[in-house]
C-alpha positions as CSV (number, residue, x, y, z in Angstrom):
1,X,0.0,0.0,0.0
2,X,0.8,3.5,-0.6
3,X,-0.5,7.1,0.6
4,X,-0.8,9.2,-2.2
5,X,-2.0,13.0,-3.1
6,X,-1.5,14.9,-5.8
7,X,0.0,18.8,-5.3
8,X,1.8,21.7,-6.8
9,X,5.5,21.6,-5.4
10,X,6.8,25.1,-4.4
11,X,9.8,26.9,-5.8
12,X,12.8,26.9,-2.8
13,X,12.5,30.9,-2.6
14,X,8.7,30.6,-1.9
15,X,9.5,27.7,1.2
16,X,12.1,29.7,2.4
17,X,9.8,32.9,2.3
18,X,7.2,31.2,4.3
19,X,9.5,29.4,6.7
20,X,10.5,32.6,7.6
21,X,7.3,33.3,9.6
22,X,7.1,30.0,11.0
23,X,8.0,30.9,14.4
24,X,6.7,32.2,17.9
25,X,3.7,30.1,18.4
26,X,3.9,27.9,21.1
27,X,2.3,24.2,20.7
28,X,2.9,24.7,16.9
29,X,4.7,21.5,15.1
30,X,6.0,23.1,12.2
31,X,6.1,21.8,8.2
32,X,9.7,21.1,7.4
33,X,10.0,24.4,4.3
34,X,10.8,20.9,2.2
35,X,7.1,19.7,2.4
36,X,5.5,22.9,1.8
37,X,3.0,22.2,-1.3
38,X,-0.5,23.3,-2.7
39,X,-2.4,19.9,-2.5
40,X,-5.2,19.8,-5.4
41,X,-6.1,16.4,-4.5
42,X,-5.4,13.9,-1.2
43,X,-6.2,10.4,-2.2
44,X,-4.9,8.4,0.9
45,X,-3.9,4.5,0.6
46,X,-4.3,2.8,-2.5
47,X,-2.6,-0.6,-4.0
48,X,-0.1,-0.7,-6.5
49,X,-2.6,-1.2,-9.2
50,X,-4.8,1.6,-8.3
51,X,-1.7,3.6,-8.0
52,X,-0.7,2.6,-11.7
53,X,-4.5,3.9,-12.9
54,X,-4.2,7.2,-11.1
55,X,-0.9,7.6,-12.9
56,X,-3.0,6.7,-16.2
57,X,-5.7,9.4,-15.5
58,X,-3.8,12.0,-14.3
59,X,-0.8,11.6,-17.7
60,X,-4.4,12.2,-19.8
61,X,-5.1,16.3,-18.2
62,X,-4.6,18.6,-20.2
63,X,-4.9,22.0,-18.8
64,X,-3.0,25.6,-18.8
65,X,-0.1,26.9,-17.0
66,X,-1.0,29.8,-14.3
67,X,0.4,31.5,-11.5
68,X,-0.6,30.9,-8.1
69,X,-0.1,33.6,-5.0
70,X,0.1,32.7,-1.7
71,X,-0.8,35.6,0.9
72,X,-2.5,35.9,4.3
73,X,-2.5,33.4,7.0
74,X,-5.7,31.2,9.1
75,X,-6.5,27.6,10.1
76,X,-9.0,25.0,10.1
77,X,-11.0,23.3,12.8
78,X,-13.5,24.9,15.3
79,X,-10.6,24.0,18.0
80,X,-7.4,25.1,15.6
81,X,-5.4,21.9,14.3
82,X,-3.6,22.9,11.1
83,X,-2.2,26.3,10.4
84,X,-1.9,28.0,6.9
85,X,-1.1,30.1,4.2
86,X,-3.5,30.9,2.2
87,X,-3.9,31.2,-1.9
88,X,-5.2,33.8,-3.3
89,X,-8.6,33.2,-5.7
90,X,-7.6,31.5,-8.8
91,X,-10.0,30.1,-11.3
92,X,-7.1,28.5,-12.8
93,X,-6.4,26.1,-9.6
94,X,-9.3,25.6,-9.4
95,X,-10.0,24.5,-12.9
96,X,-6.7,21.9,-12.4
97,X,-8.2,20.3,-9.1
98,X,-11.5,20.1,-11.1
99,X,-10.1,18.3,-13.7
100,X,-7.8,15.9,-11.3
101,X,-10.7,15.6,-9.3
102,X,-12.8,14.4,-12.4
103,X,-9.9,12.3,-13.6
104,X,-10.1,10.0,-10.2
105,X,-13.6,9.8,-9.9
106,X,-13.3,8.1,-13.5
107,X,-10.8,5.7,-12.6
108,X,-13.4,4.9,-9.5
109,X,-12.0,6.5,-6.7
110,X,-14.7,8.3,-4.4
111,X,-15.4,11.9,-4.6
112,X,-13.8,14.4,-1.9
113,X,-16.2,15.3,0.7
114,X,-14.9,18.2,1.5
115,X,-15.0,21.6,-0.3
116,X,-11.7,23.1,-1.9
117,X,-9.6,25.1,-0.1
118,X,-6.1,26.2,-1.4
119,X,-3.8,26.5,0.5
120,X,-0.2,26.0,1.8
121,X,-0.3,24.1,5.5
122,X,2.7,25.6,8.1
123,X,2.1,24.3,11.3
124,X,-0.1,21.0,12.7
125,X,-1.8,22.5,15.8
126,X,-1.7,20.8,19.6
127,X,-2.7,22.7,22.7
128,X,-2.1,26.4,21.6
129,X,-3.3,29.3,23.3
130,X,-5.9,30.9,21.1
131,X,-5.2,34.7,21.9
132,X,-1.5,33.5,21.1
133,X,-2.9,32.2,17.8
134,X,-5.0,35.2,17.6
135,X,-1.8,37.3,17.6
136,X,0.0,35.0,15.2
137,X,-2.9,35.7,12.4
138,X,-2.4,39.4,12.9
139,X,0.9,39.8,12.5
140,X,0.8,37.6,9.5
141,X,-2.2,39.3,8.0
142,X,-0.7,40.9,5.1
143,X,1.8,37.6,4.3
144,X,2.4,37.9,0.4
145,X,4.6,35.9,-1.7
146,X,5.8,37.0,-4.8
147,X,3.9,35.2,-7.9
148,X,4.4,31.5,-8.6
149,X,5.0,30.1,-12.1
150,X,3.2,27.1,-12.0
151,X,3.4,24.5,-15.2
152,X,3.6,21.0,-13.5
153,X,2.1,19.2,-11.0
154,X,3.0,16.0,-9.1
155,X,1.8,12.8,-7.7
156,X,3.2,12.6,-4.2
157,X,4.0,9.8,-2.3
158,X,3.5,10.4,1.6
159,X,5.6,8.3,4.4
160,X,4.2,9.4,8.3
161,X,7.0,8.9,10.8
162,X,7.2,10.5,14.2
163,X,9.0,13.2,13.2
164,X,6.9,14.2,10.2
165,X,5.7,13.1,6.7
166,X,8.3,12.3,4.3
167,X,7.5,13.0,1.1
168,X,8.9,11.2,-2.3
169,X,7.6,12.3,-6.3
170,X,6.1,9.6,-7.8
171,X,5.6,11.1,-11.7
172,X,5.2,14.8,-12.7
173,X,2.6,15.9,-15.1
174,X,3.4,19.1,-17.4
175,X,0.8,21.7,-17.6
176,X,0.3,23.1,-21.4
């Protein structure tokens, strides 16, 4: 078996940008800058087969290059778990997780349940002090990377280990 998602890697000047404000929160487990990613699409455990037909749908999108720009920060969960960076608006991201989405519901795979929402994740959360948190958001409020290039993106294989997810390319798919 193999855990599997499929993202947008991140040039090395974007990580190091954003690993720059990863700091000063107590509680927070920080991304390693090498992980940092735009995930279109988690899939999760699949067999080596299903892993060869995901490969087969995903070599068949065709869709544009964009840019992508990552600016502000928040998090998810009632009680805060996973702090981000967010993406700015895109049609065209969204238009490429569309299309991967569309792609692995053909092959079979089940649709996400949840609703789409770029972004790049910084920190898993565990016990953090909310006005702490609070403070965090707004000094990272106005968080803007410069513009991404994007014109490829990647199935991802992910390994979880105690100190973090390690993650290895599987096959990289050329936007047009």
């Amino acid at each position: 078996m193999i855990r599997l998602f499929v993202g947008i890697a991140l040039p090395p000047e974007i990580c190091l940008r954003l690993s720059l404000i990863c700091a000063g929160l107590p509680g927070a487990r920080w991304v390693d800058p090498g992980n940092f990613h735009v995930t279109l699409r988690f899939i999760g455990e699949v067999d080596e087969g299903t892993a060869s037909d995901i490969d087969a749908a995903l070599v068949q999108i065709v869709a544009p290059r964009f840019s992508l720009t990552i600016a502000g920060t928040g998090h998810f969960g009632g009680r805060p778990r996973l702090l981000w960076a967010g993406i700015e608006p895109n049609p065209a991201l969204v238009h490429l997780h569309d299309k991967v989405e569309h792609a692995l519901m053909r092959i079979g795979l089940p649709p996400d349940s949840r609703k789409y929402a770029p972004h790049v994740s910084l920190a898993r959360l565990k016990e953090v002090a909310v006005p702490r948190l609070q403070a965090f958001l707004a000094e990272h409020a106005l968080f803007r990377a410069p513009p991404v290039a994007v014109d490829r993106f990647s199935l991802i294989a992910s390994t979880l280990t105690k100190s973090g997810a390690i993650y290895e390319d599987q096959a990289d798919y050329r936007l047009r």
